[in-house]
C-alpha positions in Angstrom: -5.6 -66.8 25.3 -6.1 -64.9 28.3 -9.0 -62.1 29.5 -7.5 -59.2 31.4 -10.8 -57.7 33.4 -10.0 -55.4 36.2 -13.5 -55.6 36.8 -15.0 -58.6 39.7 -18.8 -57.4 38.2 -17.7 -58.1 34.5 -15.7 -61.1 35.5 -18.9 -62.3 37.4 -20.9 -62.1 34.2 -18.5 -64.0 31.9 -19.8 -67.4 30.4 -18.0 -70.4 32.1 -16.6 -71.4 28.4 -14.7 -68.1 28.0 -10.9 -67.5 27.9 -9.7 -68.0 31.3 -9.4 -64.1 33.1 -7.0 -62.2 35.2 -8.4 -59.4 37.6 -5.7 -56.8 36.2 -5.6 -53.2 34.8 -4.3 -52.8 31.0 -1.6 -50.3 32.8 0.2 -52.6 35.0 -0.1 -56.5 32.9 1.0 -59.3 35.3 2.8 -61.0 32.2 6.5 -60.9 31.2 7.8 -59.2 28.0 7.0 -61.0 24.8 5.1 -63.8 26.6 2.1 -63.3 23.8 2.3 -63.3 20.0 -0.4 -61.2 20.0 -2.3 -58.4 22.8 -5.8 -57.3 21.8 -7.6 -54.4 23.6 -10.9 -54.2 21.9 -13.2 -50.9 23.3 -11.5 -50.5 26.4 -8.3 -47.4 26.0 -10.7 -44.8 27.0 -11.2 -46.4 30.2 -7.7 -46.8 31.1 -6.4 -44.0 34.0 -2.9 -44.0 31.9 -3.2 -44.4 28.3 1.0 -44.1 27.6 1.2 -46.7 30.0 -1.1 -49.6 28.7 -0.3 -49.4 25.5 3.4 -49.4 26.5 2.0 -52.8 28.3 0.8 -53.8 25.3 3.3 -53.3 23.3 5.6 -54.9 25.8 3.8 -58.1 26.2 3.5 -58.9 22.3 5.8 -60.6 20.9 4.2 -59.8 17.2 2.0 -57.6 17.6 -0.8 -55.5 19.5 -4.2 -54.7 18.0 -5.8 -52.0 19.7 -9.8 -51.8 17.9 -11.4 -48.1 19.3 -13.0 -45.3 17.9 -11.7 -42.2 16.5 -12.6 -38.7 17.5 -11.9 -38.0 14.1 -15.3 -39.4 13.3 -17.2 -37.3 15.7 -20.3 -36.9 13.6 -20.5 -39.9 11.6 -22.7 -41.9 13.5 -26.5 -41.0 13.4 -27.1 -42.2 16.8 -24.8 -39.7 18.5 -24.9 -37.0 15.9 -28.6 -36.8 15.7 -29.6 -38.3 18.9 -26.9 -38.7 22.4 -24.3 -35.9 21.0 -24.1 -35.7 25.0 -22.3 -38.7 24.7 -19.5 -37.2 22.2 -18.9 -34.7 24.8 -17.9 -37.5 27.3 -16.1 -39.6 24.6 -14.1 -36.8 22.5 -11.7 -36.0 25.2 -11.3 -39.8 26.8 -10.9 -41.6 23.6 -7.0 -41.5 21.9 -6.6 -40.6 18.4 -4.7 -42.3 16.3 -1.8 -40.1 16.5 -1.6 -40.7 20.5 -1.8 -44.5 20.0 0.9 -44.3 16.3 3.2 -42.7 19.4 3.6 -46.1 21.5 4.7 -48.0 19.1 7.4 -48.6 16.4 4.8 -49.1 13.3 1.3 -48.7 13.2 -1.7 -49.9 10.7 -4.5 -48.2 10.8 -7.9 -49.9 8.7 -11.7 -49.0 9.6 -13.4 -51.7 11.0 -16.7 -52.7 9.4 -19.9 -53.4 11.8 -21.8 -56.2 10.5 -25.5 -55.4 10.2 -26.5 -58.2 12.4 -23.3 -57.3 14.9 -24.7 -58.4 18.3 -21.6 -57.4 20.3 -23.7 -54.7 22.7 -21.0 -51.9 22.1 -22.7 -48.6 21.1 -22.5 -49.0 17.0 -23.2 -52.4 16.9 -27.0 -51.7 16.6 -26.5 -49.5 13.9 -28.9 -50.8 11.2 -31.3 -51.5 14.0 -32.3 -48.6 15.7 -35.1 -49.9 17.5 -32.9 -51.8 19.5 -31.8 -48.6 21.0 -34.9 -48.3 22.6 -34.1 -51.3 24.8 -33.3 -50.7 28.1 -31.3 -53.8 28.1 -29.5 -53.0 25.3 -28.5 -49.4 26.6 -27.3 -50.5 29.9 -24.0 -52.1 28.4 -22.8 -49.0 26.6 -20.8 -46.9 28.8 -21.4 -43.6 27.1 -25.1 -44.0 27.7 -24.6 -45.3 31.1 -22.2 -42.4 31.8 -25.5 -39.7 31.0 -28.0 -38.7 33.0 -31.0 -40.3 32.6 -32.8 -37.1 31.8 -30.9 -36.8 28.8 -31.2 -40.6 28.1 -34.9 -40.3 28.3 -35.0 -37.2 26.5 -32.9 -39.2 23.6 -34.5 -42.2 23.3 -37.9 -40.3 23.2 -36.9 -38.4 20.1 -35.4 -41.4 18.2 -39.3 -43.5 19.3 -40.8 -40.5 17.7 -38.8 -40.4 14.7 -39.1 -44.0 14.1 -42.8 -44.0 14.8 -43.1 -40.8 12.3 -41.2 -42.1 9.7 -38.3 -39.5 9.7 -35.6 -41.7 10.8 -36.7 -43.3 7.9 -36.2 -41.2 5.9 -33.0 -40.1 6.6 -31.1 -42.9 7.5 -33.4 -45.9 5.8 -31.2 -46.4 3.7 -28.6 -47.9 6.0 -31.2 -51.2 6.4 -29.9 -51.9 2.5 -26.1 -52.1 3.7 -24.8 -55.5 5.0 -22.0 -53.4 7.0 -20.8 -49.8 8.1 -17.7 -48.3 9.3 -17.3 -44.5 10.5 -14.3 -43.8 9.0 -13.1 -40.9 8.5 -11.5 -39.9 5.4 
């Protein structure tokens, strides 16, 4: 296994066990074709400057296959936590994120299955926190999710203030206690 970062920050932070890393960009691998079975790109298309060509890079360096786990647009208003309280961040997200039509176009077959979130998911990407919503309150925890670090922190403030007041109230609660029940979610659509 190897890490492509393009990234020197997010190589710095890496623990010394991980996969070993290349400083590279999804739209230009430094690999041959088919020198992977697989080629994974987990949360990171809709930071690519040319879609069509990293996932023609992916598809090139797989021998087998290339999985390619992102979110669909498709599910716009799903998600409490952007629906109800950052839908600033769907406004950056709709138009960067592919849907699944853009990525079906780069390849030969395509699969498509909704991925379920455990409830205890501790991954730091913006829905991994969803039967927690306190944790969204954490600065800490914010700072690693590019669509809230993308927002002004007006709006962030603004955001976060409305989710303290409807945990402290009881109305997230109500509306959305239910999800505590639920081992895992997915925002699929359809």
């Amino acid at each position: 296994m190897i890490a492509v970062e393009p990234s020197p920050e997010m190589i710095g932070q890496r623990p010394s066990r991980a996969a070993p890393v290349v400083r590279a960009v999804a739209e230009r691998l430094p690999f041959g074709d088919d020198a992977f079975d697989a080629a994974l790109a987990v949360l990171t298309v809709h930071h690519w400057s040319n879609r069509a060509a990293g996932l023609q890079e992916l598809a090139r360096v797989a021998r087998r296959r290339a999985v390619i786990l992102t979110w669909d647009p498709a599910a716009r208003d799903a998600f409490w936590l952007t629906s109800e309280y950052f839908p600033e961040i769907l406004d950056l997200d709709v138009p960067r994120f592919p849907t699944l039509a853009d990525i079906a176009r780069s390849f030969a077959g395509i699969e498509v299955a909704p991925l379920r979130v455990p409830h205890d998911c501790a991954g730091g990407f913006l829905g991994a926190f969803w039967r927690r919503p306190e944790a969204y309150l954490d600065p800490a925890v914010r700072c690693a999710m590019s669509g809230i670090a993308l927002l002004p922190s007006s709006v962030v403030e603004a955001a976060v203030d409305r989710l303290a007041a409807d945990l402290r109230s009881g109305r997230w609660e109500a509306r959305f206690g239910h999800l505590r029940r639920e081992d895992s979610a997915t925002w699929a659509t359809g």
